[in-house]
N, C-alpha and C positions, 0 to 999 in steps of 0.2 A: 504494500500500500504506500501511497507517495507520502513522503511525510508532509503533514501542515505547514502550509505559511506561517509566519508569525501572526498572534494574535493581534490588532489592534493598529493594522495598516493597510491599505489596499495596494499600495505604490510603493516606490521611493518617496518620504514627505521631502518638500522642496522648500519647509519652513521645518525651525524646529518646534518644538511644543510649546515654549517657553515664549517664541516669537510670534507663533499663532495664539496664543494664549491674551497675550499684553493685546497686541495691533487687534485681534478680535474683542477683547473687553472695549480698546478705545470705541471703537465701530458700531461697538452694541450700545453704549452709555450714548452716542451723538444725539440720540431721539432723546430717552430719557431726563437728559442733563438739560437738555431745550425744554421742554417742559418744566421739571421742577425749578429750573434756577429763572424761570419766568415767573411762575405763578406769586411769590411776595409781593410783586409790584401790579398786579390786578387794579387794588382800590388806590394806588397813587394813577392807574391811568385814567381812569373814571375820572379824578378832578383836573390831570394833568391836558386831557382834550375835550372834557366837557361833555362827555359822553352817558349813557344810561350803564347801567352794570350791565344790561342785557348786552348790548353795544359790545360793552368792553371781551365779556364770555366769551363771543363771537368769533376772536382773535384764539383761541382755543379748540374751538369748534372745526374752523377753517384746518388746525395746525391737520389735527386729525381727519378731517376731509382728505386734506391730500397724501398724508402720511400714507392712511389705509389704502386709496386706491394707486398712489406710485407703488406699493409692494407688488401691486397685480403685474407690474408693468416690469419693474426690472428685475424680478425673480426670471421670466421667460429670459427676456435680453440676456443675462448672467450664462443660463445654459447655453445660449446660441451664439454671445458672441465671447463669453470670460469674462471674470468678476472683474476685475482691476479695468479695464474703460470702463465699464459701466458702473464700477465705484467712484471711480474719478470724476466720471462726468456729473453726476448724482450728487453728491459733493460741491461739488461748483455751483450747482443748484441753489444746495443749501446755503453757502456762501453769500452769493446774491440775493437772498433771502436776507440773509443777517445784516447786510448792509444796508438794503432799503430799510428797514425797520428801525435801523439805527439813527438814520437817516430822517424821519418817518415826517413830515409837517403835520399828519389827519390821521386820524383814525383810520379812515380808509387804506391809506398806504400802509400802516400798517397792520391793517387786514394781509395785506396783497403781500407783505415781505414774509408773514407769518405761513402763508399757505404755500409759499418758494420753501422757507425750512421746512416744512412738513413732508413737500415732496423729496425734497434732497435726503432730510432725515431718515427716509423708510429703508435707502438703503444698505445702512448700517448692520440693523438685524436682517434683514433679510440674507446679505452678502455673506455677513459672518460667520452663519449657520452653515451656508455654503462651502468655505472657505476652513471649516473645519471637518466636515462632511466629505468634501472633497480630498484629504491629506489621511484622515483618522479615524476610524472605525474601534470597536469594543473599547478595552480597557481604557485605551492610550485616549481616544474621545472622551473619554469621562473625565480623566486626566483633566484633560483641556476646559473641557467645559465645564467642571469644576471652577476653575481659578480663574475662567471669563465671567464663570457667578458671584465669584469675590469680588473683583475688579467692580461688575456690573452695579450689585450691592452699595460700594462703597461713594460712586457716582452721586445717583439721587438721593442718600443721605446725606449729605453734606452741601448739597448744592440749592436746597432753599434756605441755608443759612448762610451761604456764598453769596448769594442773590439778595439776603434781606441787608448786608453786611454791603454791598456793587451800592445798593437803590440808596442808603442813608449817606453813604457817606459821597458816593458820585452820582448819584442818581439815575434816572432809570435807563438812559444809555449808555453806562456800564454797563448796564446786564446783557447786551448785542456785541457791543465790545468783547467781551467776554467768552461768546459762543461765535465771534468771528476768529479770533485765535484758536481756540481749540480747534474748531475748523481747517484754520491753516495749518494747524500742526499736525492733523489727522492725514490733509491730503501729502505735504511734506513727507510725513514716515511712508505711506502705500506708495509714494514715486520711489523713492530709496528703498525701502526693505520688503516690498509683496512682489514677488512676481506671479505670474499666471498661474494660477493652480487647475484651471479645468481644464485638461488633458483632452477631453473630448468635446469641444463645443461644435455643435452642430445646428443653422441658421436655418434650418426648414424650423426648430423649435421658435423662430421666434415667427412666423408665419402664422397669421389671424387667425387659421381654421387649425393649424399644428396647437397653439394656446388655448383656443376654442375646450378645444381634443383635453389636453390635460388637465384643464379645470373642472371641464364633465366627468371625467375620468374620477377626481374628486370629490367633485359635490354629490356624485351619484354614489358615494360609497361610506356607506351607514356606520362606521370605525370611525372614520378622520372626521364625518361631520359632528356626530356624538361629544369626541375628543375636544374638536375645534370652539365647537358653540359653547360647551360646559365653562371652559378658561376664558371664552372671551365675555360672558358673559360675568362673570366671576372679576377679571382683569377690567371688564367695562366698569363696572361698579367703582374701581380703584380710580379709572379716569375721569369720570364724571362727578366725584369728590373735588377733584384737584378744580373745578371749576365753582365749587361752592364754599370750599372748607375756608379758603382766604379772609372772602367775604365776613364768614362766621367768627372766625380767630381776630380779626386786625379792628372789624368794623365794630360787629356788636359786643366779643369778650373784651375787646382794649387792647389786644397785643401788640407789639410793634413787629416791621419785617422782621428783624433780627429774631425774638421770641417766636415769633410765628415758625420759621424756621428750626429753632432747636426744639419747638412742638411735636414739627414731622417726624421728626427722628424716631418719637414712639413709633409711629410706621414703620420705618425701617427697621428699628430695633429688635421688632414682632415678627419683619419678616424673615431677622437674619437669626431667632429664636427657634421658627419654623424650620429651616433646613436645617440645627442643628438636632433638632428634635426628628430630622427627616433620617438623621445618616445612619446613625442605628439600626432604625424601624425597615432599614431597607437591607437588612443583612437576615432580615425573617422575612419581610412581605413582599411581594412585589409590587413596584412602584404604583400599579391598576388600583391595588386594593387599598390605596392611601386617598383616593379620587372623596369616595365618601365623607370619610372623617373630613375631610378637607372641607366640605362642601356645608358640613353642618359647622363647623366654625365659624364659616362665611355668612350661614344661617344665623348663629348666635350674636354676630356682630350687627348684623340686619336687623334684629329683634329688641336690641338694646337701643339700635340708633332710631328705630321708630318710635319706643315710648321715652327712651332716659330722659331725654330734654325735657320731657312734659313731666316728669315726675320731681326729677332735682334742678333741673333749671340750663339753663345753656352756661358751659362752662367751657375752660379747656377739655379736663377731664370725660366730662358728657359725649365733648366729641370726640377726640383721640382713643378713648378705651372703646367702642366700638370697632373705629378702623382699624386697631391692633390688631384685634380678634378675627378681622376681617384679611387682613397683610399673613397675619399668622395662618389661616385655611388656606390662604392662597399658595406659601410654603409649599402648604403640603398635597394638593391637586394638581401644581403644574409639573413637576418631573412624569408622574401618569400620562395625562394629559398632552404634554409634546412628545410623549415618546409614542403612544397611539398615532396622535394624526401626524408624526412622519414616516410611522413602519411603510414599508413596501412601494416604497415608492423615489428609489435609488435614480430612475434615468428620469424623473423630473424633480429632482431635489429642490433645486431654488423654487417651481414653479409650488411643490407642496408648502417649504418655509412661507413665501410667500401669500398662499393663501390662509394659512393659518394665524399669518401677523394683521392681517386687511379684517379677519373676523373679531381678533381681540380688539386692534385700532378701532376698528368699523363700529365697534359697541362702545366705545368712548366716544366717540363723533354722534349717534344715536343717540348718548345719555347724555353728552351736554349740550346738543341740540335741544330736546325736551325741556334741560332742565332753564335755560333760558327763556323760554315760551312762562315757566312757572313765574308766580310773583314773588316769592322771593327763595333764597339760596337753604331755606332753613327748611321749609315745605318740601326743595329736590335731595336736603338729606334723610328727610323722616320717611319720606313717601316712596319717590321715586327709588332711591338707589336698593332699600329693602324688595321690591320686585324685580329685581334685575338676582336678585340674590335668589331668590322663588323661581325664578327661570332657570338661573343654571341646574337647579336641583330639578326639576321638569324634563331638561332637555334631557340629564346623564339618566335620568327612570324612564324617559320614553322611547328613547334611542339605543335600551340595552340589546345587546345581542340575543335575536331570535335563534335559536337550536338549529337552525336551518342554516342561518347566517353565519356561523365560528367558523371560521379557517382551520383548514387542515392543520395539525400540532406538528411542532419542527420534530423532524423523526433523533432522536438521540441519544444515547446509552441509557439504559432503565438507572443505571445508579450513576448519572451525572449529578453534579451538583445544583440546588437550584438557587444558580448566581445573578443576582440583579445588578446592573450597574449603574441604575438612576440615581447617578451621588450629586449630581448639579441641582441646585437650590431654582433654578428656570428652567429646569425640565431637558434632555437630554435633545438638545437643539443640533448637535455635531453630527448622529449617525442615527439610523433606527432603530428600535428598541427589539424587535426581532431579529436585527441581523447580530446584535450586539449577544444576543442569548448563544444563539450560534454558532458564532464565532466562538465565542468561551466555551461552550460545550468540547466543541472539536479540539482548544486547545488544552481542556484539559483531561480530556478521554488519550 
């Protein structure tokens, strides 16, 4: 019998781990970081152009408008023409984004610079996943994408108190300042240190009806939608906060940017609680069977945030201990959850990442759409985001696998081990969660 490959490579990698690691954390945070290190300065724009807070949300709404639907677009591009142009160019995007806004005389324009980063920024996650998927497979992906989750993690924690820290002391255009540099230093390292990693790009993929073809291929397939909708509705919740929580913290609790900022942190704190509460639980479970629990945290937080306020009053605490609880399910559903909707689906890789980022985006763009139409930011946390919490737990019980519907079981030694490798705290974004069993089996049979 031929002996195995090594576990945990398809190729020669043409990066190391450590370089795919950092340059793909930079690339994941670009969205992230644009968002959080924005949101502090929300209620100084509302006085700074005179605008309604609905107005002002709007600038949020757009980001994600475009964010989710450029994922459609340059996930295919990626397979057809290679990640690095189409990161580059995508990037550039972002760029010009960040300087009209910078720039910005109206509101309007800075509508218009916000929905440039949006589209520029979708590239980020989308390529990265790519870009590790493409290089790294089983252990060595987990590896990586591990310490892309740390990177990732430490990002939007710290960057609305970067932001509330830009807004007081330079005001609000430091905060464009700020996300144009990182910007140029993201496109800087991918000119120098990324070379091509997709070995096989093939340009019928990027052909209307070739794109058509692979996104049917998906939505028609009751795994990855189950998977997709569950996180994004779950992840929607998380973004449709970020358009109300400001409001709540700065206007009516009193806080300042700066506080406002080290508030979030309990979010982040919750959710980096979650994955260590994940890494354990995943040397017994498999990552699937953490979807639930997850689900009903994000339920508990939901349940708090509709009556707490009405019972002890609007507080920091009122609203932070909710979103914990809520950061904290999220922990533990998405490693499942991405590792589902990108099984089996190796020769459209970017086009899967990609549509799994448009559905979670796509449900932030959806909740802070809505919650703009609402009267105020305090109504879209009690009301609104508690249903979006009820949906994911609807989609993951109505979309469970019919008997009919389970996949054939990967054929493999009766006494292999059963090794999970969902050790990334965002869900195992690098390679598929099937191929990754797999592969381990064989290399340890």
């Amino acid at each position: 019998m031929r002996a195995p490959s090594p576990a945990g490579t398809t190729a020669a990698p043409l990066m190391t781990e450590r370089e795919v690691s950092i340059i793909g954390g930079m690339m994941v945070m670009l969205g992230p970081v644009s968002l959080s290190l924005y949101t502090p300065a929300l209620p100084t724009l509302v006085e700074v152009f005179g605008a309604s807070i609905a107005t002002v949300k709007l600038t949020l709404t757009v980001f994600f408008f475009g964010f989710a639907v450029s994922q459609l677009v340059c996930g295919p591009l990626s397979d057809a023409y290679g990640r690095r142009p189409v990161a580059l160019g995508f990037f550039g995007i972002y760029l010009s984004g960040a300087l009209v806004a910078m720039l910005a005389p109206t509101i309007g324009w800075l509508v218009a610079g916000r929905i440039l980063q949006g589209i520029g920024a979708a590239a980020g996650i989308a390529l990265s996943r790519a870009l590790v998927r493409d290089q790294y497979t089983g252990q060595a992906s987990a590896r990586v994408m591990n310490l892309i989750g740390t990177i990732l993690a430490i990002g939007p924690a710290v960057s609305p108190t970067i932001g509330g820290l830009l807004l007081g002391t330079f005001g609000w255009h430091s905060v464009f300042v700020a996300m144009t540099v990182f910007g140029l230093s993201l496109m800087l390292v991918l000119v120098l240190r990324v070379p091509e990693t997709n070995r096989t790009p093939d340009r019928r993929l990027a052909a209307p009806r070739a794109v058509a073809r692979s996104y049917r291929r998906l939505l028609s397939n009751r795994s990855f939608m189950r998977a997709a909708l569950t996180a994004g509705c779950a992840l929607g919740g998380i973004y449709t906060l970020a358009a109300a929580v400001p409001f709540l913290l700065i206007d009516r609790v009193g806080l300042s940017p700066t506080g406002f900022g080290l508030a979030m942190m309990m979010q982040t704190g919750a959710f980096m609680l979650g994955t260590l509460i994940v890494r354990p639980l995943l040397n017994r479970y498999k990552a699937q069977q953490l979807i639930l629990p997850g689900l009903l945290l994000v339920l508990t937080g939901a349940a708090i945030m509709a009556v707490g306020t009405h019972v002890v009053g609007l507080s920091t605490l009122s609203v932070m201990l909710p979103i914990s609880f809520w950061a904290c399910g999220c922990a533990l559903l998405l490693p499942g959850c991405t590792t589902n909707a990108l099984a089996g689906f190796g020769s459209i890789a970017g086009a899967a990442s990609a549509l799994t980022g448009f559905v979670q985006i796509g449900s932030g763009f959806v909740g802070t759409s809505l919650s703009a139409l609402l009267p105020s930011p305090l109504i879209a946390m009690t009301m609104l985001v508690p249903v979006m919490a009820v949906a994911a737990l609807v989609v993951h019980l109505a979309l469970a696998p019919r008997r009919t519907d389970e996949p054939a079981p990967v054929e493999v030694e009766p006494q292999a081990p059963d090794i999970e490798l969902a050790a990334d705290p965002l869900g195992l974004v690098g390679a598929a969660g099937d191929e990754i069993e797999a592969g381990t089996y064989r290399h340890a049979s």
